[in-house]
RODOKE-368893 format. One record per atom (N, C-alpha, C, O, CB): y, z, x; residue number from 1. Coordinates in steps of 0.05 Angstrom, whole numbers. Glycine has a CB too. Example, Ala and Ser with C-alpha at 12.3 -4.5 7.8 and 13.67 -1.06 7.14 Angstrom:
<sites>
+--------+--------+--------+-----+
!     py !     pz !     px !   k !
+--------+--------+--------+-----+
!   -114 !    156 !    264 !   1 !
!    -90 !    156 !    246 !   1 !
!    -66 !    156 !    264 !   1 !
!    -66 !    169 !    285 !   1 !
!    -89 !    181 !    226 !   1 !
!    -45 !    142 !    257 !   2 !
!    -21 !    143 !    273 !   2 !
!      1 !    157 !    258 !   2 !
!     23 !    161 !    268 !   2 !
!    -12 !    114 !    282 !   2 !
+--------+--------+--------+-----+
</sites>
This chain:
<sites>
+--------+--------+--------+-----+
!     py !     pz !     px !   k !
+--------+--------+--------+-----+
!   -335 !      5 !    202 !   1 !
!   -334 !     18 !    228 !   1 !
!   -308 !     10 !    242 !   1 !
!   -301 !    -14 !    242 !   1 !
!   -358 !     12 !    246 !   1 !
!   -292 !     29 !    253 !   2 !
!   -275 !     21 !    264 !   2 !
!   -279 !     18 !    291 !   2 !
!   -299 !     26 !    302 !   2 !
!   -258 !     33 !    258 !   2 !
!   -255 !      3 !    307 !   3 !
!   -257 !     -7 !    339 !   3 !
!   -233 !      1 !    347 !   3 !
!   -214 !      7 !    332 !   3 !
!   -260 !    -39 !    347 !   3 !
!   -236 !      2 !    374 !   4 !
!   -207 !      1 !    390 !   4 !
!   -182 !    -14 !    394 !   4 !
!   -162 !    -13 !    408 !   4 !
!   -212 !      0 !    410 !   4 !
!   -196 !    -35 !    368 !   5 !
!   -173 !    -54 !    371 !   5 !
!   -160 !    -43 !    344 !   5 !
!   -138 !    -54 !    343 !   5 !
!   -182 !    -89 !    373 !   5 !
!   -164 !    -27 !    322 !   6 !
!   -152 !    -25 !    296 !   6 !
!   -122 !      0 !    307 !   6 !
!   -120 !     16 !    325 !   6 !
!   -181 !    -10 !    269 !   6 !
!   -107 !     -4 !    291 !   7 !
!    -87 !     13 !    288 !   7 !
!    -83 !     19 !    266 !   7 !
!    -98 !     10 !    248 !   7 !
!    -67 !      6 !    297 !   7 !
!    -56 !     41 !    258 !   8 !
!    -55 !     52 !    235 !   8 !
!    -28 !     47 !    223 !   8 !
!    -11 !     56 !    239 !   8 !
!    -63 !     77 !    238 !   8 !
!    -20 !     39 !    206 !   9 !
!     18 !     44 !    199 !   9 !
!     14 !     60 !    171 !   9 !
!      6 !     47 !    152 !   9 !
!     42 !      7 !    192 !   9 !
!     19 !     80 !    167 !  10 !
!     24 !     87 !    146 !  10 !
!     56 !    102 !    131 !  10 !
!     70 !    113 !    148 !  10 !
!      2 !    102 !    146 !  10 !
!     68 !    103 !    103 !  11 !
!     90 !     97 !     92 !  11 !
!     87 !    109 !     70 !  11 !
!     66 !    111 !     57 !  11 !
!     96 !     72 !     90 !  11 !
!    111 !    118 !     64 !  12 !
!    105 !    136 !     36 !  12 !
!    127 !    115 !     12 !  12 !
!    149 !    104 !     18 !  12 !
!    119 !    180 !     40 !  12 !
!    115 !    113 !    -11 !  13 !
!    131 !    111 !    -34 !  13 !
!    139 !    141 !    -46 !  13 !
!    128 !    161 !    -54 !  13 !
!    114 !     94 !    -56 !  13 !
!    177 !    128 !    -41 !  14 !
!    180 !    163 !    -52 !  14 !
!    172 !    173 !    -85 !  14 !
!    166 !    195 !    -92 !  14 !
!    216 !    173 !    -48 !  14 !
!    174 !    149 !   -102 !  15 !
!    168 !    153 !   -128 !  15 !
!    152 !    137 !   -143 !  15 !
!    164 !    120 !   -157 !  15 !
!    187 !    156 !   -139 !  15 !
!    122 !    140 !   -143 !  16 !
!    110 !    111 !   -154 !  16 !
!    125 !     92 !   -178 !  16 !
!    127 !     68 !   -182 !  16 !
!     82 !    119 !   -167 !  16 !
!    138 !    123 !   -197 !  17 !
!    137 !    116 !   -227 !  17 !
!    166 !    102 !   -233 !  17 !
!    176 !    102 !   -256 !  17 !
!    132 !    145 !   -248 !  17 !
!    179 !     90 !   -209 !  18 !
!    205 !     75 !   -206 !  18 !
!    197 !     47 !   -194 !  18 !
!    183 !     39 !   -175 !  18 !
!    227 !     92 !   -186 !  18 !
!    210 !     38 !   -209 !  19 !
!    199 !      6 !   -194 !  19 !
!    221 !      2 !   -169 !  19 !
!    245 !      2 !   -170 !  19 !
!    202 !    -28 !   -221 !  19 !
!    207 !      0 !   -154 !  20 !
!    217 !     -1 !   -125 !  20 !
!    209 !    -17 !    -99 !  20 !
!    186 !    -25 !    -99 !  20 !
!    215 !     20 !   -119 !  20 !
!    222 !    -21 !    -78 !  21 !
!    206 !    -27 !    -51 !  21 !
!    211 !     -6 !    -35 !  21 !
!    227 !     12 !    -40 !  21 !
!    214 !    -53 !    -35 !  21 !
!    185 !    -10 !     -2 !  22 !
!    199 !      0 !      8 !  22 !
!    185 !    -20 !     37 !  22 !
!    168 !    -38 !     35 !  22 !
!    199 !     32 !      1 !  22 !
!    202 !     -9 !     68 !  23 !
!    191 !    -26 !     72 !  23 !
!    182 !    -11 !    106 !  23 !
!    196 !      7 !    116 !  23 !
!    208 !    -56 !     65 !  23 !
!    161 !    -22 !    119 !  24 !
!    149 !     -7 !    139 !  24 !
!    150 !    -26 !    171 !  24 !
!    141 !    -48 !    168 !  24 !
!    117 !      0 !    127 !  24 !
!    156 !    -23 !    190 !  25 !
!    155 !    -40 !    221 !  25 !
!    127 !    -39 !    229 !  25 !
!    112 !    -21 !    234 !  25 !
!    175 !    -24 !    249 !  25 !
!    125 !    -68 !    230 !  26 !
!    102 !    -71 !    248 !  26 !
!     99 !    -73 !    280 !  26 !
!    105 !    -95 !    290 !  26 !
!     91 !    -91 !    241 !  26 !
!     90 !    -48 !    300 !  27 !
!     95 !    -41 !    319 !  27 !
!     75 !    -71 !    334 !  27 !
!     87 !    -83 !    352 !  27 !
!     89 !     -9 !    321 !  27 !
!     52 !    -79 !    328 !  28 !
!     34 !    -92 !    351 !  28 !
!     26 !   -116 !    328 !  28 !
!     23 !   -109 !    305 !  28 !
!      3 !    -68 !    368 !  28 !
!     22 !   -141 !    334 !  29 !
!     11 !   -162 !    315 !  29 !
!    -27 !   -159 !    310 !  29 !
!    -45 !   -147 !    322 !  29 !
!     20 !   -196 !    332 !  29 !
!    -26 !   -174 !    289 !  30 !
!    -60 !   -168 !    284 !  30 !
!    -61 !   -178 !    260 !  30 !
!    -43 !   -190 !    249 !  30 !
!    -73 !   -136 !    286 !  30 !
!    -88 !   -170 !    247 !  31 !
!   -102 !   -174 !    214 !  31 !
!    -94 !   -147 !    202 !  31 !
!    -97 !   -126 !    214 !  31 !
!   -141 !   -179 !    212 !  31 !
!    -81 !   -149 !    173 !  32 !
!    -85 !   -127 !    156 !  32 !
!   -118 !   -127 !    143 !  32 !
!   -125 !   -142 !    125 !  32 !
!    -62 !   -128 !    132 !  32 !
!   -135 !   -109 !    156 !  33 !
!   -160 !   -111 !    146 !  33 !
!   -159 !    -92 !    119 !  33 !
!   -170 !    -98 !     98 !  33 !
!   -182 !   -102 !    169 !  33 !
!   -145 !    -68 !    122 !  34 !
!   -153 !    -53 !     98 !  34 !
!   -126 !    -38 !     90 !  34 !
!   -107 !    -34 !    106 !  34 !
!   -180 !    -30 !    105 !  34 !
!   -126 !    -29 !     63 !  35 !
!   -101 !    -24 !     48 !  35 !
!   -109 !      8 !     37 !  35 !
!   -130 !     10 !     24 !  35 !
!    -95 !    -51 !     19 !  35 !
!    -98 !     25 !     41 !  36 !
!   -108 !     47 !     23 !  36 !
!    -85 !     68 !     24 !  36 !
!    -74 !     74 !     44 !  36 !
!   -137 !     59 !     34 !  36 !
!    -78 !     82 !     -8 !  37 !
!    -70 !     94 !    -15 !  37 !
!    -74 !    122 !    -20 !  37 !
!    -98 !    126 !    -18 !  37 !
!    -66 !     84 !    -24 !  37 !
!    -60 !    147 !    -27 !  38 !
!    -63 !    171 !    -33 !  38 !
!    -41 !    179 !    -42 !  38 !
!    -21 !    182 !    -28 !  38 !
!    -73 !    184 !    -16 !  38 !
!    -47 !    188 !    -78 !  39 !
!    -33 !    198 !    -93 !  39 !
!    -29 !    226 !    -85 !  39 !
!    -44 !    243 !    -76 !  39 !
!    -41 !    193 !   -116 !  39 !
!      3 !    227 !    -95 !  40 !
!      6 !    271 !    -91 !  40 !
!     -4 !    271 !   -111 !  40 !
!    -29 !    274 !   -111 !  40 !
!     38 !    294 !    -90 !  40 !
!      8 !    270 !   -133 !  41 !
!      1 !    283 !   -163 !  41 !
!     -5 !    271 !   -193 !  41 !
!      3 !    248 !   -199 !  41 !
!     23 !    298 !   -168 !  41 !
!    -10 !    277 !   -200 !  42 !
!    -23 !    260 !   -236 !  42 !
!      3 !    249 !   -252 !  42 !
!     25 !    259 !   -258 !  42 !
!    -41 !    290 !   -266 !  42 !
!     -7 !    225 !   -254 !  43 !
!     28 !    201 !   -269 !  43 !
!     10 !    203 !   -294 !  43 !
!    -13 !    212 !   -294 !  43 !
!     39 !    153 !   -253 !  43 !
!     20 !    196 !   -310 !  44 !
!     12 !    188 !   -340 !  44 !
!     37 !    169 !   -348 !  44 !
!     59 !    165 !   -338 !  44 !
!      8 !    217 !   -363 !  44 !
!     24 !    160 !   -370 !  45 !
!     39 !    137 !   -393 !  45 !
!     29 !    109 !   -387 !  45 !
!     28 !     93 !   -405 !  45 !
!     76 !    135 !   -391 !  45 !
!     22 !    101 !   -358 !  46 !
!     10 !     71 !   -354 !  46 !
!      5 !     75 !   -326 !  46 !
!     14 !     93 !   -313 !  46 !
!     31 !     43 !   -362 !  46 !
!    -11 !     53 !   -318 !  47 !
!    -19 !     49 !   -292 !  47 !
!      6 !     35 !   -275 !  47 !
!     22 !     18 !   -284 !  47 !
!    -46 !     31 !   -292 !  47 !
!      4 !     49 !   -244 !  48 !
!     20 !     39 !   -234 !  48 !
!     13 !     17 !   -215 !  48 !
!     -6 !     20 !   -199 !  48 !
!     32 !     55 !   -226 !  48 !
!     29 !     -8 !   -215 !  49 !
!      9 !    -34 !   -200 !  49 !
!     29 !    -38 !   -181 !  49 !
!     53 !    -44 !   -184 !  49 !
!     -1 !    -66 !   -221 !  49 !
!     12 !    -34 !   -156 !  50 !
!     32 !    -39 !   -120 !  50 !
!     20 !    -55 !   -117 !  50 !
!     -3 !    -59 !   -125 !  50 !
!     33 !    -18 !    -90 !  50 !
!     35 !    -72 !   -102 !  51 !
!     33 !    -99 !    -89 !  51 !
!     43 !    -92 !    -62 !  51 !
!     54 !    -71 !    -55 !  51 !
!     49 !   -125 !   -104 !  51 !
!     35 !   -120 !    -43 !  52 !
!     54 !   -116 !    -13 !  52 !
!     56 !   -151 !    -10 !  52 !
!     42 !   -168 !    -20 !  52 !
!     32 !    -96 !     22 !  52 !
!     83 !   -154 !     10 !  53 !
!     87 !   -172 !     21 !  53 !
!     89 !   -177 !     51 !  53 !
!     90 !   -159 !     67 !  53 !
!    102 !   -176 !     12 !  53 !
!     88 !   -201 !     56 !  54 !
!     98 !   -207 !     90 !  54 !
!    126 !   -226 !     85 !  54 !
!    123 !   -246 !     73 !  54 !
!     70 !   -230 !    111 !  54 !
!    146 !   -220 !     93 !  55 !
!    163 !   -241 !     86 !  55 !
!    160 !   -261 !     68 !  55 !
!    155 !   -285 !     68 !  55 !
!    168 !   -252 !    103 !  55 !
!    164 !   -238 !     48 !  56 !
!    160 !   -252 !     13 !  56 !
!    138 !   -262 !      2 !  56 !
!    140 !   -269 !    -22 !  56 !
!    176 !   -276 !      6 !  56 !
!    116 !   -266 !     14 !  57 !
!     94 !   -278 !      6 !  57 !
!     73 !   -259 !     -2 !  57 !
!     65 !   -248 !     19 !  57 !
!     85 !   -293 !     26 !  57 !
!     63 !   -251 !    -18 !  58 !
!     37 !   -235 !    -25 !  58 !
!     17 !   -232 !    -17 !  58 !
!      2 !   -250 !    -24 !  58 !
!     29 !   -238 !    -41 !  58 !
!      7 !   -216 !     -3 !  59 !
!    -14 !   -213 !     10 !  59 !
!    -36 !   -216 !     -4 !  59 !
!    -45 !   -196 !    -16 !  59 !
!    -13 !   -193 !     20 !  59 !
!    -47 !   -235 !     -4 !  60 !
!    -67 !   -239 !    -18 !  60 !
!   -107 !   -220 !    -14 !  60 !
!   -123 !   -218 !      5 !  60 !
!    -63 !   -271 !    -13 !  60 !
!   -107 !   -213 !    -38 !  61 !
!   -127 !   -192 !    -47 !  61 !
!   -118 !   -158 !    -37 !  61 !
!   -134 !   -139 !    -34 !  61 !
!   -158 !   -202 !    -33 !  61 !
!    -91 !   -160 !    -34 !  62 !
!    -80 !   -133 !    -23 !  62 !
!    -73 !   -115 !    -50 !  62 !
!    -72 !    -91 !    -52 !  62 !
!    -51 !   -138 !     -3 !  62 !
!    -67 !   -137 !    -70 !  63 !
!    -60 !   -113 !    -94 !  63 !
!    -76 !    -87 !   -101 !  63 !
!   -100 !    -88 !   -105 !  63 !
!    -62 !   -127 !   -122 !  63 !
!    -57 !    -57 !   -101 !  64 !
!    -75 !    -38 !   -116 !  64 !
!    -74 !    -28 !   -147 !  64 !
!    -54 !    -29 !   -161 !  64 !
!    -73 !    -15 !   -102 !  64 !
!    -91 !    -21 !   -151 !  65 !
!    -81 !     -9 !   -185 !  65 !
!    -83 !     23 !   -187 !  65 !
!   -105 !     33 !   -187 !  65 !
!   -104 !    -22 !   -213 !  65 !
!    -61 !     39 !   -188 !  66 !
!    -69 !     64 !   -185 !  66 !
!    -65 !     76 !   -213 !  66 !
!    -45 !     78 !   -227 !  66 !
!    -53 !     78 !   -161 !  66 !
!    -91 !     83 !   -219 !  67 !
!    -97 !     86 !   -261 !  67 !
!    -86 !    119 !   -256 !  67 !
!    -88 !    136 !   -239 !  67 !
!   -147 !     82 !   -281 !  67 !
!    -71 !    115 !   -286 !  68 !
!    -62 !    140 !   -296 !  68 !
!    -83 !    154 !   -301 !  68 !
!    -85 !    175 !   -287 !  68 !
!    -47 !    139 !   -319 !  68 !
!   -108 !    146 !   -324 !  69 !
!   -119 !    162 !   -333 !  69 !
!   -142 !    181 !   -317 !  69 !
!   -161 !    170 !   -306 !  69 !
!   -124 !    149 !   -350 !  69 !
!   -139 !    202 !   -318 !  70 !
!   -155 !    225 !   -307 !  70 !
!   -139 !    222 !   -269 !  70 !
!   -153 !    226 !   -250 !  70 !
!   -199 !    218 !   -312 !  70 !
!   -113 !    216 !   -267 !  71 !
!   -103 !    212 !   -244 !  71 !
!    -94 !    251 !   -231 !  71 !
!    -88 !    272 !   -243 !  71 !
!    -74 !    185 !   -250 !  71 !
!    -97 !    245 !   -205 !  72 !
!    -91 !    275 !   -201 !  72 !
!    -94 !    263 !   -163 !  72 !
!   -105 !    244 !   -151 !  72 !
!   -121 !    307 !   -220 !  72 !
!    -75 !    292 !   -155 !  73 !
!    -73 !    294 !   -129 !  73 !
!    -91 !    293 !   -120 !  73 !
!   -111 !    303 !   -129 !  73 !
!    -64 !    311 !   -121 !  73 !
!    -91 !    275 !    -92 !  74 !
!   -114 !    266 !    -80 !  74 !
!   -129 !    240 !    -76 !  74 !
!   -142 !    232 !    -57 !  74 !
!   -128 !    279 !    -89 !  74 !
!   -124 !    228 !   -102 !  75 !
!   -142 !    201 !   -112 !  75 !
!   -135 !    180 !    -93 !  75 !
!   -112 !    171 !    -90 !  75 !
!   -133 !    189 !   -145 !  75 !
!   -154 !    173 !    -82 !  76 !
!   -143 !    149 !    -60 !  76 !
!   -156 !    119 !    -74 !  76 !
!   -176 !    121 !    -88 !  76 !
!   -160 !    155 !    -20 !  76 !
!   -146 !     93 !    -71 !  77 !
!   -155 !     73 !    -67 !  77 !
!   -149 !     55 !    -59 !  77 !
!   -127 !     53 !    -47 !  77 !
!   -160 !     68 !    -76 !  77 !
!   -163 !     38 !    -61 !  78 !
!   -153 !     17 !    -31 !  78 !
!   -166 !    -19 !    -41 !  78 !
!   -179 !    -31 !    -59 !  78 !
!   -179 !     32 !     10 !  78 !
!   -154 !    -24 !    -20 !  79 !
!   -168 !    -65 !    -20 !  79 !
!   -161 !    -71 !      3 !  79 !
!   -142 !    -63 !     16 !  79 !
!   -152 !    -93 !    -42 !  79 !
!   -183 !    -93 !      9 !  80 !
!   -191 !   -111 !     30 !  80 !
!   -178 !   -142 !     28 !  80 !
!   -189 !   -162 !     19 !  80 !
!   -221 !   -111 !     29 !  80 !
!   -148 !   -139 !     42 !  81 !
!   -138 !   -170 !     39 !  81 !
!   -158 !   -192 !     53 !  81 !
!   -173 !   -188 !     71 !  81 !
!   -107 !   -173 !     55 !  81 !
!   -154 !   -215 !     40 !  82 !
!   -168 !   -238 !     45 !  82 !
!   -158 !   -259 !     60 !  82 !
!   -168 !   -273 !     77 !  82 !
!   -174 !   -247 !     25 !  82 !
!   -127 !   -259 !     47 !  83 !
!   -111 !   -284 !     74 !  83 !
!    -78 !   -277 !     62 !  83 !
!    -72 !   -264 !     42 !  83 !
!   -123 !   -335 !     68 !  83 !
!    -62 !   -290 !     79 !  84 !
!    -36 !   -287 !     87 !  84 !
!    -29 !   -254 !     91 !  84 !
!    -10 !   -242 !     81 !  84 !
!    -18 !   -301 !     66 !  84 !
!    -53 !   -241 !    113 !  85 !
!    -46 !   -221 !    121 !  85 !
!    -42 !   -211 !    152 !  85 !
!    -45 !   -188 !    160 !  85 !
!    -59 !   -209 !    110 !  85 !
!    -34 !   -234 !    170 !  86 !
!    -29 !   -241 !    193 !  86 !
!      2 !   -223 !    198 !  86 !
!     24 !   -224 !    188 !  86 !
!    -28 !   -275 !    194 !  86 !
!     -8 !   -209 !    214 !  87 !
!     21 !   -192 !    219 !  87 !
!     44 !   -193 !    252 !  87 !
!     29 !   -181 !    267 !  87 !
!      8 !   -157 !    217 !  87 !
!     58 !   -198 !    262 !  88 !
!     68 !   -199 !    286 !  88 !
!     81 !   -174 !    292 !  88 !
!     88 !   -160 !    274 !  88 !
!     84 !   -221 !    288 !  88 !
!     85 !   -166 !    319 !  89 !
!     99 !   -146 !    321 !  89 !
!    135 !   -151 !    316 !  89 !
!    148 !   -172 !    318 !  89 !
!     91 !   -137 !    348 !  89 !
!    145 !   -124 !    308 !  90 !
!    168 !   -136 !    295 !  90 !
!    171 !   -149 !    263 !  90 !
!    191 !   -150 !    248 !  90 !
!    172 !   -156 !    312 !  90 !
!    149 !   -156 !    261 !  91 !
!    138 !   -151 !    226 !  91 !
!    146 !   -129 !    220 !  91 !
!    145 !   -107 !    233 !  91 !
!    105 !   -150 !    217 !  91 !
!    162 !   -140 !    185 !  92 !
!    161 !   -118 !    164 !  92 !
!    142 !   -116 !    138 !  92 !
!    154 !   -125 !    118 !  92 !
!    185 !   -118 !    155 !  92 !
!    122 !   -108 !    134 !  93 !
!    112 !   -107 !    108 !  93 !
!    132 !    -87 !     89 !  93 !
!    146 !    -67 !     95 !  93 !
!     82 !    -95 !    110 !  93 !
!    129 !    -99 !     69 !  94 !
!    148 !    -96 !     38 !  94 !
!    125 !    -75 !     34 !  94 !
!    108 !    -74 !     52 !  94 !
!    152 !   -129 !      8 !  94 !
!    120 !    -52 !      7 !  95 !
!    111 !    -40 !     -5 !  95 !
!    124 !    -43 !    -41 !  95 !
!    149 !    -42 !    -44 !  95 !
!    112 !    -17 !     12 !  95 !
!    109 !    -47 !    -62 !  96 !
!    125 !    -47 !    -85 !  96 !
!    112 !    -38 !   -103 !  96 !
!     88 !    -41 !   -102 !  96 !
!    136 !    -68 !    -92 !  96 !
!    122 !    -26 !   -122 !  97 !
!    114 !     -8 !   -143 !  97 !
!    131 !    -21 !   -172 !  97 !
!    156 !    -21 !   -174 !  97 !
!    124 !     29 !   -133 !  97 !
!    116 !    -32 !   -190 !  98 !
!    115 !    -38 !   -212 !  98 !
!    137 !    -15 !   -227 !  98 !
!    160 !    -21 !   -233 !  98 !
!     85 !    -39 !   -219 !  98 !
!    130 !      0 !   -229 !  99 !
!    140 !     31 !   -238 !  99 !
!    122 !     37 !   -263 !  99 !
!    128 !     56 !   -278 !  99 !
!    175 !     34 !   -247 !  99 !
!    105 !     24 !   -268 ! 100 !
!     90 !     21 !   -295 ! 100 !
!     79 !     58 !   -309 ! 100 !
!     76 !     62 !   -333 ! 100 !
!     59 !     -4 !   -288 ! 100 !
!     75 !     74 !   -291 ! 101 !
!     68 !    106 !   -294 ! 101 !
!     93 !    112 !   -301 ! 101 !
!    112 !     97 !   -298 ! 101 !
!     56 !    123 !   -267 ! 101 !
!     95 !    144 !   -315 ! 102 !
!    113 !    154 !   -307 ! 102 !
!     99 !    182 !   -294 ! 102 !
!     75 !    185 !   -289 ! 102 !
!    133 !    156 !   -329 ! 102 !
!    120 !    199 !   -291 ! 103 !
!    118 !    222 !   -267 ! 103 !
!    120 !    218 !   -242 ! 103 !
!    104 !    205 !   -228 ! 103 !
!     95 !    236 !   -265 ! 103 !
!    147 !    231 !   -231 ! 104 !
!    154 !    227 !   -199 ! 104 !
!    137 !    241 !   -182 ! 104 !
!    136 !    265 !   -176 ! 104 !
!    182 !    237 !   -192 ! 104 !
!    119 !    216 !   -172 ! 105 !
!    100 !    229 !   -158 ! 105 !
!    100 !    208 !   -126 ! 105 !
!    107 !    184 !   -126 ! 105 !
!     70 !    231 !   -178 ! 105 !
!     94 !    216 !   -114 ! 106 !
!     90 !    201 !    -80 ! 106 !
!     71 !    197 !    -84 ! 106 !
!     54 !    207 !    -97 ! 106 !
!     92 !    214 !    -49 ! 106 !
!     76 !    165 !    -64 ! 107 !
!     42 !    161 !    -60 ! 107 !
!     39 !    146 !    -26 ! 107 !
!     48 !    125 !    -17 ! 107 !
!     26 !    132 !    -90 ! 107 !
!     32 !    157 !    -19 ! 108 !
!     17 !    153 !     11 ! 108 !
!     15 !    124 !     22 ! 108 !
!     10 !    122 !     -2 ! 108 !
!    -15 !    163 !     11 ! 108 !
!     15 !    105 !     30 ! 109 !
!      7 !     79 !     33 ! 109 !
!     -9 !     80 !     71 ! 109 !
!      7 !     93 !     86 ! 109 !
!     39 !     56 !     25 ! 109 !
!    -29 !     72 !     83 ! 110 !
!    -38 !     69 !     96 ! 110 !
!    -52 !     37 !    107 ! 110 !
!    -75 !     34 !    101 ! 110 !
!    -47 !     86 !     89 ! 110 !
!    -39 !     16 !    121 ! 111 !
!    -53 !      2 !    130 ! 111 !
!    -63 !     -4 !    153 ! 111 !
!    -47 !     -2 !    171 ! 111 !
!    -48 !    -11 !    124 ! 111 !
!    -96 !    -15 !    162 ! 112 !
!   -110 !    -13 !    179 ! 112 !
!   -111 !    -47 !    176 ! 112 !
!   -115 !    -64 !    158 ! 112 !
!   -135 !      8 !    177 ! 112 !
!   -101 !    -45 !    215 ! 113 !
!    -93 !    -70 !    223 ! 113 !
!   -105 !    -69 !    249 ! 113 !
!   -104 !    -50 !    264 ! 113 !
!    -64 !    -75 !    222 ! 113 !
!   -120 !    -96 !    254 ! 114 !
!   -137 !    -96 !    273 ! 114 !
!   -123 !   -124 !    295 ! 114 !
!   -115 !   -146 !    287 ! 114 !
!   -169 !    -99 !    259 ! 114 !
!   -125 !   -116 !    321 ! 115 !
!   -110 !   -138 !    337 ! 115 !
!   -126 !   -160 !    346 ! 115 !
!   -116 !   -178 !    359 ! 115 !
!    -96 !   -126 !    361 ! 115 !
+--------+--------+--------+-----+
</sites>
């Protein structure tokens, strides 16, 4: 359930299947409670594995795995970080993509951060 205290930042990866960063402003400080993604379109050849950071550190239990197989526009998933997900305003979270898929496809990134 959400509250009045959660906000939203969401960020696009322009190409999962490139190993890349990218990186997003954190407008208000708080908890990253929840992580969730949404693929445009179906990658094949391997799964692609995103991670996030806070000033280099890994957000721990934030990793997603977004599976090739039977992958198609739409597919969302997500994780519930556990610790070093303390955010300040003026925070930048990192976004990164393995590149492990191929097919240039976007993928959505969404985090719900609660103050």
């Amino acid at each position: 359930m959400r509250t009045l205290n959660d906000y939203f930042i969401t960020t696009t990866i322009a190409d999962i299947s490139t190993a890349s960063s990218t990186f997003v402003a954190v407008p208000d400080g708080g908890k990253i409670i929840k992580i969730m993604t949404a693929l445009q379109g179906a990658i094949s050849g391997g799964n692609a594995a995103i991670s996030f950071e806070l000033g280099g550190t890994a957000i721990t239990g934030g990793a997603i795995t977004v599976a090739h197989s039977g992958s198609a526009a739409g597919d969302v998933d997500s994780s519930e970080p556990t610790a070093a997900n303390e955010v300040s305003e003026g925070d930048t979270i990192e976004v990164l993509t393995d590149g492990g898929s191929t097919g240039a496809k976007k993928l959505v990134v969404t985090f719900v951060i609660r103050r």
